[in-house]
C-alpha positions in Angstrom: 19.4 -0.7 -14.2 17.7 -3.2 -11.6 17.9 -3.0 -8.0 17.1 -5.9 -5.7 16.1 -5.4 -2.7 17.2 -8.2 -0.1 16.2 -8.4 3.8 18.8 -6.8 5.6 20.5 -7.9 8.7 18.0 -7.8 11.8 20.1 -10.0 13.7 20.0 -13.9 15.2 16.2 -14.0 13.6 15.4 -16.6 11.2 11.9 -17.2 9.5 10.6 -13.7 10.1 6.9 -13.4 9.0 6.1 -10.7 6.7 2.6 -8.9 7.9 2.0 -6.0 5.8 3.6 -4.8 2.3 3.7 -1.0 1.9 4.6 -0.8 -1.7 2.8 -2.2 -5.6 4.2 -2.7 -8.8 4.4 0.7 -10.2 4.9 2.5 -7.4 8.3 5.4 -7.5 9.8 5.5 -4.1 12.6 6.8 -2.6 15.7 6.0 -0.6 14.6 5.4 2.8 10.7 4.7 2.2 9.1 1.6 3.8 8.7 -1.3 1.9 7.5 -4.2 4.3 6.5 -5.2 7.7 8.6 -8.3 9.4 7.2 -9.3 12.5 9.5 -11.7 15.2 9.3 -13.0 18.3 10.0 -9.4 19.9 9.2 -6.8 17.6 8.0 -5.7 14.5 9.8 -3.7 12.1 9.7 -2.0 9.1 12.8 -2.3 6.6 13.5 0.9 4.5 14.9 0.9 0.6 18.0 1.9 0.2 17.8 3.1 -3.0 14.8 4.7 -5.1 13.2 3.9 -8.1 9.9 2.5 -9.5 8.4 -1.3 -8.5 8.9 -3.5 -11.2 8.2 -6.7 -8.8 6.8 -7.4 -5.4 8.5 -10.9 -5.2 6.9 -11.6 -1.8 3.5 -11.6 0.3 2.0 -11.6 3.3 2.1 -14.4 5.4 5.5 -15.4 3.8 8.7 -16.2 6.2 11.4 -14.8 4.7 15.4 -14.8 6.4 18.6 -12.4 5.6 19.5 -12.0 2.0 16.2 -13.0 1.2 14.8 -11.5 -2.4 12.0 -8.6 -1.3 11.0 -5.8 -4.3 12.7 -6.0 -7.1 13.2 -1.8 -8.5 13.8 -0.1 -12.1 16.0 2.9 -11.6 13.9 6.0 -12.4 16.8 6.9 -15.3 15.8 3.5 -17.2 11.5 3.6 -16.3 11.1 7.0 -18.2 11.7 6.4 -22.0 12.3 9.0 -24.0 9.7 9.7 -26.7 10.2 8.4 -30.0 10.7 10.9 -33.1 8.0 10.8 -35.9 9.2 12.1 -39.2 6.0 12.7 -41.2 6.6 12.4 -44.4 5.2 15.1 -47.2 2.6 14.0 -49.8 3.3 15.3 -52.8 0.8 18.0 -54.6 -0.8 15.6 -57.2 -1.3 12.5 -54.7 -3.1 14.8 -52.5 -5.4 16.1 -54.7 -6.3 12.9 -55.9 -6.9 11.8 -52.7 -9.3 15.0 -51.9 -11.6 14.4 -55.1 -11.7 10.5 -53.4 -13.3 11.7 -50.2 -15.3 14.2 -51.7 -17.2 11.2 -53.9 -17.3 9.0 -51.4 -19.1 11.9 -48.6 -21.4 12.1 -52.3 -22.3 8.5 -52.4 -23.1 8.0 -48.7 -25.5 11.2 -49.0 -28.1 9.5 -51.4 -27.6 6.1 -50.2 -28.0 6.9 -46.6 -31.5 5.7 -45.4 -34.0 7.7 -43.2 -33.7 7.4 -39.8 -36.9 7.5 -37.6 -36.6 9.3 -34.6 -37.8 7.4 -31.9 -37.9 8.4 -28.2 -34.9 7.0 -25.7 -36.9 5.6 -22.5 -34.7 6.6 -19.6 -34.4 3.2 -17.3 -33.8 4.7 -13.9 -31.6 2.4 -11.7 -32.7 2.0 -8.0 -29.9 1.1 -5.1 -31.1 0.2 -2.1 -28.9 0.8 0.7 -28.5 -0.4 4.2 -26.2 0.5 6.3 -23.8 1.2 3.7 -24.6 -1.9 2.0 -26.0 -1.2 -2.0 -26.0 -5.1 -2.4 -27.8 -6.6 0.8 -28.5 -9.8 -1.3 -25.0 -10.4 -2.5 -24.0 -9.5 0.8 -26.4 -12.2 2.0 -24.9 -14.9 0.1 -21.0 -14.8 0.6 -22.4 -14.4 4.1 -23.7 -17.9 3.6 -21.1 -19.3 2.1 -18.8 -18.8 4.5 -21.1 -20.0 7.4 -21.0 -23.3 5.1 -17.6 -23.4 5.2 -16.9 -23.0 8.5 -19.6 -25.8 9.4 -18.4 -28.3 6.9 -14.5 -27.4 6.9 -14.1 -25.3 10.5 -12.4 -22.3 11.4 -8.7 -22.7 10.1 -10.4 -23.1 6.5 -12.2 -20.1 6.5 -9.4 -17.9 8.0 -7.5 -19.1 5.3 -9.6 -18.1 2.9 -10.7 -14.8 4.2 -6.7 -14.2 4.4 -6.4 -15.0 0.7 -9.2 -12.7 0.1 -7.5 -9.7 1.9 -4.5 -10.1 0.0 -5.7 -10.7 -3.5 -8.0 -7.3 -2.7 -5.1 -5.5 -1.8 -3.0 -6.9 -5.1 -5.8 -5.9 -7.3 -5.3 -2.6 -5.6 -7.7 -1.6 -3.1 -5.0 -0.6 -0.7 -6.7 -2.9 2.0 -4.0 -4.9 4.1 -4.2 -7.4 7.1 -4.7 -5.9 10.4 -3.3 -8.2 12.9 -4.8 -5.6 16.1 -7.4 -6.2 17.7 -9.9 -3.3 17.1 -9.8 -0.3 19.8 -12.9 1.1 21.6 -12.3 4.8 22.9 -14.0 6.1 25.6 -14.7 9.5 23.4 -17.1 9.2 20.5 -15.6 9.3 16.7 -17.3 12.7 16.3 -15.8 14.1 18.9 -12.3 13.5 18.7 -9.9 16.3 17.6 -7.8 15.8 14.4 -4.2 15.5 15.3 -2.5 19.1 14.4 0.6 17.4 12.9 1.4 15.6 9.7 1.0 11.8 10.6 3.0 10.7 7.4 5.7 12.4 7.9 5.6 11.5 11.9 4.9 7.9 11.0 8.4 8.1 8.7 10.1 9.6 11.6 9.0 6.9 13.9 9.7 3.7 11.6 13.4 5.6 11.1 14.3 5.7 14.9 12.8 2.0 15.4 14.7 1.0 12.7 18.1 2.9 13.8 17.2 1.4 17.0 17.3 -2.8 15.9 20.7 -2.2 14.0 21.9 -0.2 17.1 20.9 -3.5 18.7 22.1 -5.9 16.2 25.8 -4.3 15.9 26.0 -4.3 19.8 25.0 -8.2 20.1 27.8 -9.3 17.6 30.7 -7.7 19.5 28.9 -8.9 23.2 26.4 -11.4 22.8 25.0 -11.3 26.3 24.3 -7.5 25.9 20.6 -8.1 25.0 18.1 -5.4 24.7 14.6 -4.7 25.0 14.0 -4.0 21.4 10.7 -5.2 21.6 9.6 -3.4 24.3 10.7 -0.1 22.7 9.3 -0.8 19.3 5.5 -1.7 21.1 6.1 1.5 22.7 7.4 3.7 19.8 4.1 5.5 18.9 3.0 6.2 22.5 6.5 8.0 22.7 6.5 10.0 19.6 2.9 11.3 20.2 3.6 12.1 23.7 6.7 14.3 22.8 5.2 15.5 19.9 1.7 16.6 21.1 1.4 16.4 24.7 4.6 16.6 27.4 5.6 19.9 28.4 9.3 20.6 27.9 11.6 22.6 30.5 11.5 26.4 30.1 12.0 29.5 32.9 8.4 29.6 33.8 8.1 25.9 34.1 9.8 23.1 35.2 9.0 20.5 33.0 6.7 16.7 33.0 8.1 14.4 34.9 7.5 11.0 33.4 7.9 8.0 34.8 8.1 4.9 32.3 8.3 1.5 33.7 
């Protein structure tokens, strides 16, 4: 059975960019598991299957503008995607067939005996191969010339040309698999060095599926509210920018109420 799986209701929005696809074709995911990024004027939010199965099409991509009802992944149930095993019936040679057929072989292993020619041993020179590597780079010349290339481009076409290609390089990279998506964030200096930073003690998948759960429960708590009072608003936006600096901070740092202690007081504005 197929399952499409359409863009849901996220409210007065229309034209809502896709920025990042979490699933492939091929992929087995449940009910519940993130599929895609949209990204609106406020927020950005990721939409959840609600049904599981295995990707038999990812019938959009990045950069696309998509609206409600909208065709996203298109899924095989996981009944219909594992076939059953087909049942050989080997059939028996009879006695005399396959004793003619062993006095066959046993002639022809005879005939390629004497006309097999000698073979002279010769010695297999071992051809080592060198990389050179700098700074993580084992083709500095290739390197070199896409380098060059797009320096050409941008001189003879100009910047919106060679974004646009760079874009369409991402995405065909991360079709053909290597799991590399457009970052739209602009890159984050810390003031404490990469070596010394402490590995978070919790399980950041299964935190990251909380998180994208409650900012999702939080746009359709939203969405319903605005179509019985329109003027009611909200600050979805604001909450969804916000979402991971609350769930690490509850998770990992702010002290809870107990008979020794009273409790962080934390002030949000």
């Amino acid at each position: 059975m197929e399952n499409k799986l359409l863009v849901p209701d996220i409210g007065d929005f229309d034209q809502v960019e896709i920025i990042e696809i979490l699933v492939k074709k091929g992929d087995k995911i449940k009910k519940n598991d993130s599929i895609v990024t949209l990204e609106s004027d406020k927020s950005s939010v990721e939409v959840p299957s609600i049904s599981e199965g295995v990707v038999e099409n990812v019938n959009v991509k990045i950069g696309d503008k998509v609206s409600k009802g909208d065709l996203l992944i298109t899924l095989k149930s996981t009944a219909q995607s594992e076939e059953k095993p087909k049942e050989t019936t080997e059939e028996k040679i009879p006695p005399v067939t396959e004793q003619i057929i062993k006095e066959a072989e046993k002639t022809l292993v005879l005939k390629e005996e004497v006309e097999k020619p000698k073979i002279i041993n010769k010695k297999k020179e071992s051809v080592e191969k060198i990389e050179v590597v700098q700074n993580g780079d084992i083709d500095p010349i290739e390197t070199k010339e896409w380098m060059e290339s797009l320096s050409a481009v941008l001189e003879k076409d100009g910047k919106h040309r060679a974004q646009f290609l760079i874009k369409q390089l991402i995405e065909h990279s991360y079709k053909e698999g290597s799991g590399l998506v457009l970052s739209r964030n602009t890159p984050y200096i810390n003031t404490i060095p990469p070596e010394k930073e402490v590995k978070s003690p919790g399980d950041q998948n299964l935190e990251r599926k909380i998180r994208s759960l409650i900012r999702w429960n939080a746009a359709a708590m939203v969405v319903r509210a605005n179509k019985k009072n329109p003027e009611l608003g909200g600050h979805i936006g604001t909450f969804a920018s916000a979402a991971t600096l609350y769930d690490v901070g509850m998770n990992h740092f702010w002290r809870a109420k107990n008979n020794k202690f009273g409790g962080d007081l934390i002030y949000f504005q």
